[in-house]
N, C-alpha and C positions, 0 to 999 in steps of 0.2 A: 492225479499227483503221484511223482514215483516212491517206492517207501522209501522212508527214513533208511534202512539198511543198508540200500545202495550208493552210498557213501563207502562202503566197503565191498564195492562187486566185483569180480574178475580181473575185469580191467584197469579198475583203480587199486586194486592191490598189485599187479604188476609193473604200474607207476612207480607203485613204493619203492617197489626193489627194482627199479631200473635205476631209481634215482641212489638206491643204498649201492646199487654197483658203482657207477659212476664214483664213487667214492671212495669205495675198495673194489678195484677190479677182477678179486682171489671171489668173491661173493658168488656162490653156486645159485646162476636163476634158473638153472632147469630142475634140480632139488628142491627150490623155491615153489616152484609151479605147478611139480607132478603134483595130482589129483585137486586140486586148488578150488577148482569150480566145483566139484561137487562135495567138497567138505565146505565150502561158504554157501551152498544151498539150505541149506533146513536152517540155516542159522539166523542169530538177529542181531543191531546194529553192533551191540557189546562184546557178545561171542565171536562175533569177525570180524572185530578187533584185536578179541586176545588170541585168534589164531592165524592173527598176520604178524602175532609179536613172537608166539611163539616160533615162528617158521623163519622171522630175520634172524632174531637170537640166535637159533639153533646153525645158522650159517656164518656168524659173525666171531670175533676174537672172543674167549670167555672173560679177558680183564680189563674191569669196567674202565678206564681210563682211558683205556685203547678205544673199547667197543664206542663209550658215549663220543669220543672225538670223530669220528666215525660217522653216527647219526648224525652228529652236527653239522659234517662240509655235505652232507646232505641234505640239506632245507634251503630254502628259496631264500636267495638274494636280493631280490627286487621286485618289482611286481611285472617288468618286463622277463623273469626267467621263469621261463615255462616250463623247463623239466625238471630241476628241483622240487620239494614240497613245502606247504601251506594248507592251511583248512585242517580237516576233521584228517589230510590223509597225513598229520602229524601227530596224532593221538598215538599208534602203537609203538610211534617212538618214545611217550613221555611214560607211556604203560613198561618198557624196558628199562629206563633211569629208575621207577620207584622200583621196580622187581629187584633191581641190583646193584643199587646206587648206595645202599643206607651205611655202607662199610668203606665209602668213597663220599665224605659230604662234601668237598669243598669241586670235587669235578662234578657230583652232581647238580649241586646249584649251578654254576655254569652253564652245563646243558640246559635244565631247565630254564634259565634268565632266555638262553638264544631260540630252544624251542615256544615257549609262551608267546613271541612275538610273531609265531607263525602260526597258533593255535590256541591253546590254553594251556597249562601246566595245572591247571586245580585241581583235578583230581589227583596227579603225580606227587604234587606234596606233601599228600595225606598222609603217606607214610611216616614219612621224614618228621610230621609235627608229631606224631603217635610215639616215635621211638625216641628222637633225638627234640623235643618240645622248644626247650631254652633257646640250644642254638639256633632251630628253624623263624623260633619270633626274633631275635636277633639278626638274624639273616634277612625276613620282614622287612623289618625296623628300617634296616639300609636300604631296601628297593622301595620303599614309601618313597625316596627323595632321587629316582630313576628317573633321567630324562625322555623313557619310551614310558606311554601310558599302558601301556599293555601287563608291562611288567608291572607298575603300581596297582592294577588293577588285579592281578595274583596275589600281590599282598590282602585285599579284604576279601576276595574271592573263594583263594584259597584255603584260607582260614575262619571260612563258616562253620558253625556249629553244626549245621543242618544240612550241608550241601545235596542239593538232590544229585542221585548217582555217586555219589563221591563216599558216601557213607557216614554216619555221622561220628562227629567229636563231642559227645557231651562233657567231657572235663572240663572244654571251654566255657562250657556257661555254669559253671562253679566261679566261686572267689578264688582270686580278685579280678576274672574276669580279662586275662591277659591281652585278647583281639583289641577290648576298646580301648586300648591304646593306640591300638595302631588306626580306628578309626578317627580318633581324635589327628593323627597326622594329614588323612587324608581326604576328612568332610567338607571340607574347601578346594578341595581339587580342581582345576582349571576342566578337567576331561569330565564329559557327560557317562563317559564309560565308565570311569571310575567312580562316579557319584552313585551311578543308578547301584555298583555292586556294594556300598557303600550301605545304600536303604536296602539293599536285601539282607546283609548281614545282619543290623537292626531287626528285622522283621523276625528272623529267627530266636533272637533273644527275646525279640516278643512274647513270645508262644510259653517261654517261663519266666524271663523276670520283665511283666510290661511297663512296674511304676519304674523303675532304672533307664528303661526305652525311653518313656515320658520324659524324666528328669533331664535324660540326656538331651534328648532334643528342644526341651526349654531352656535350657543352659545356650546351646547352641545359636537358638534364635532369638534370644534377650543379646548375644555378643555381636551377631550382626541382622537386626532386625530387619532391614530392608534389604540383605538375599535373598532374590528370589528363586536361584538355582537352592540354595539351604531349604527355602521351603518346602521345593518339591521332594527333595529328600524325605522332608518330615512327613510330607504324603505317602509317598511310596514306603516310607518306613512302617508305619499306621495303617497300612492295607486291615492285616489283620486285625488287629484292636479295634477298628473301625466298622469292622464288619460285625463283629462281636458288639460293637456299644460300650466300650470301655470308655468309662466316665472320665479319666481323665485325658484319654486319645480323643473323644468330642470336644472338651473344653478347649485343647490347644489347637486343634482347627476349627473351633468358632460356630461347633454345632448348639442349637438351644434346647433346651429340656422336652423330652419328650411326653413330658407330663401335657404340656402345653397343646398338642398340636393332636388334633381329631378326625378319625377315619370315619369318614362321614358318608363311603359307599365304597364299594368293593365289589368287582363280579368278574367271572371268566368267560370269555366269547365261545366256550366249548365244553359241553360235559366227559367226551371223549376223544382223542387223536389218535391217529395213524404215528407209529416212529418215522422219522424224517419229514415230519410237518411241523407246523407251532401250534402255540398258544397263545390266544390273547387275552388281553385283559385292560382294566378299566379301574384309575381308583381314584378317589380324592380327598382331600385329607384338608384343614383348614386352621390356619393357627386362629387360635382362640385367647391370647392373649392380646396384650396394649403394647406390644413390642415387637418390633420384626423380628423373625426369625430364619436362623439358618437352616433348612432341611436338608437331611438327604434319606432318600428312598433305595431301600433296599429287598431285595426276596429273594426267599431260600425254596428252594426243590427240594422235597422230599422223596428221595426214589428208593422206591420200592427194591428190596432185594431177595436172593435167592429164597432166607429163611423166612424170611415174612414181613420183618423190621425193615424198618427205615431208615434212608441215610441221607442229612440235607445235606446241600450244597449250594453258598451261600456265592447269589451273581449281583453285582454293582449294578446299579439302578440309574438315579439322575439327582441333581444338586441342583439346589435353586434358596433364593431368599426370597420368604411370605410377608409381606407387610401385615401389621393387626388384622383380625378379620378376614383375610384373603384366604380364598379357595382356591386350588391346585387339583387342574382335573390332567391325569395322565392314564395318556395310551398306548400301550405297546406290544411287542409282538415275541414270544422267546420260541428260536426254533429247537425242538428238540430231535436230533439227528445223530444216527449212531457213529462214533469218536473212539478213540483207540485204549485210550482211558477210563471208560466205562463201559461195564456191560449194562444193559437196561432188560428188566422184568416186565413181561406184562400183566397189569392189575390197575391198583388203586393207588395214587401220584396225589401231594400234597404241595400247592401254592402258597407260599406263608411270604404277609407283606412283613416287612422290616422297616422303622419309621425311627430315626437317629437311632437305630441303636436296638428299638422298643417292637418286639414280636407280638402280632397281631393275629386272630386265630385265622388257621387256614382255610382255603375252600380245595374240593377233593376233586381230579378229574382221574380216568380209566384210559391207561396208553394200552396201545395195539400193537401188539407185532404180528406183520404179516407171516 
């Protein structure tokens, strides 16, 4: 698989600026170009980003009105025009709107509205809620009711608390909580894109205020109970609390107590593995009450790190309903292969089943690295 980076390679940065000449044809591409390839070699997806932004910029009018008019007759018109842009190779134009937009709000939003629909603007508006708040949720407020889903979808996107990459806004999850406003405009959205960014925003507010999470989404699904798009929301919103056992994120998907339900065998198909193999294992669990129950089975990795502690990492399992008395024998397989996101230790690794909720002791296996 090729890296992530090369979304910004050579060639696709001199897309960019063929496409920014096209639109101003005063645009220096051989200024643009000298030494290009080996200052985007050592670099990574972000940094050759911000040094294709610095490289238009630096060729481009300094005021921003001019400039952002500018990036915009350069983006793709349709999905038959091919030399324009779209995708990711619209990012170092939204990375120029927030660098120099924030003394220009009303042409930046603009840009932003026209670039978002050919990429993302989430990150770009990070600034704009930091400096200028009021106006940028007000600004929100109006694209909730956008006839492009894309741009609706910058509305709860953009205004994450926690955006990964984007940086965080913690004032937002202070009182009174500005964003769910704007999620209340948009948890009914006709767009699956805009839903799912919807349950991500939630998910974040999770993480500190969950019973507000909870409430929200009871409120929501007492108003229209048989949504089934709402519900999945309230899934994906409850990832986390769900993974954690938060008692009231069980209740409102319909898990049953965990008191009830009994780990009645446990074992692992290996004392040791190679990295880039799995693991398997075996377990069964058995409701012991007079009532069905709702399960679901979770486990957490405990992997070993550099100083000796451990760190789990909590992977979805499988869902099922137990009648009385019924036993639940599962078998499954987790491969553990090295990912971009983890470094991995070798030593002593810890398998911990999760049962609604309810952590169960672990059994130990030894990974190898060759």
């Amino acid at each position: 698989m090729e890296p992530f980076k090369n979304e910004f390679s050579q060639p696709n940065a001199l897309r960019i600026a063929a496409a920014v000449r096209r639109a101003h044809p005063d645009f220096n591409l051989a200024r643009f170009s000298k030494g290009l390839e080996a200052a985007l070699a050592p670099l990574e997806l972000k940094q050759r980003m911000l040094l294709i932004a610095d490289r238009l910029e630096a060729g481009l009018p300094a005021h921003p009105p001019e400039l952002f008019a500018i990036l915009t007759r350069s983006l793709s018109h349709g999905d038959s025009d091919k030399g324009e842009l779209r995708g990711f190779l619209v990012w170092p134009l939204t990375e120029i709107v927030a660098r120099r937009g924030l003394g220009h709000f009303e042409e930046s939003m603009q840009a932003l509205a026209e670039m978002t629909r050919r990429f993302t603007a989430e990150f770009a508006i990070r600034p704009f809620l930091r400096q200028h708040r009021e106006k940028t949720l007000k600004q929100l407020a109006r694209w909730s009711k956008h006839p492009d889903e894309h741009v609706r979808r910058l509305v709860s996107e953009g205004s994450r608390p926690l955006l990964p990459w984007g940086g965080n806004l913690p004032e937002l999850l202070a009182p009174p909580y500005p964003t769910l406003a704007l999620l209340e405009k948009l948890h009914r959205d006709p767009s699956d894109y805009v839903r799912l960014s919807v349950s991500n925003h939630l998910n974040d507010f999770s993480k500190h205020h969950p019973e507000l999470v909870v409430a929200t989404l009871q409120r929501w699904l007492a108003e229209t109970p048989d949504d089934a798009r709402l519900q999945k929301i309230a899934r994906h919103a409850c990832r986390t609390l769900l993974k954690a056992g938060h008692p009231g994120a069980m209740d409102l998907h319909g898990y049953g107590s965990a008191k009830v339900l009994k780990l009645e065998s446990f074992s692992l198909g290996q004392k040791s593995i190679q990295l880039g193999s799995h693991l398997d294992f075996q377990i069964a669990i058995r409701n012991t009450s007079k009532k069905p129950v709702r399960v679901m089975f979770d486990f957490a990795i405990h992997h070993l790190k550099a100083n000796g502690s451990h760190s789990p990492k909590v992977f979805k399992g499988r869902m099922t309903e137990l009648a009385p008395g019924q036993l639940w024998t599962i078998e499954g397989r987790h491969p553990i292969r090295p990912i971009t996101t983890r470094v991995y230790h070798p030593g002593l690794h810890h398998f911990e089943p999760r049962i609604n909720g309810q952590a169960h002791p672990a059994l130990s296996f030894t990974l190898k690295i060759p």
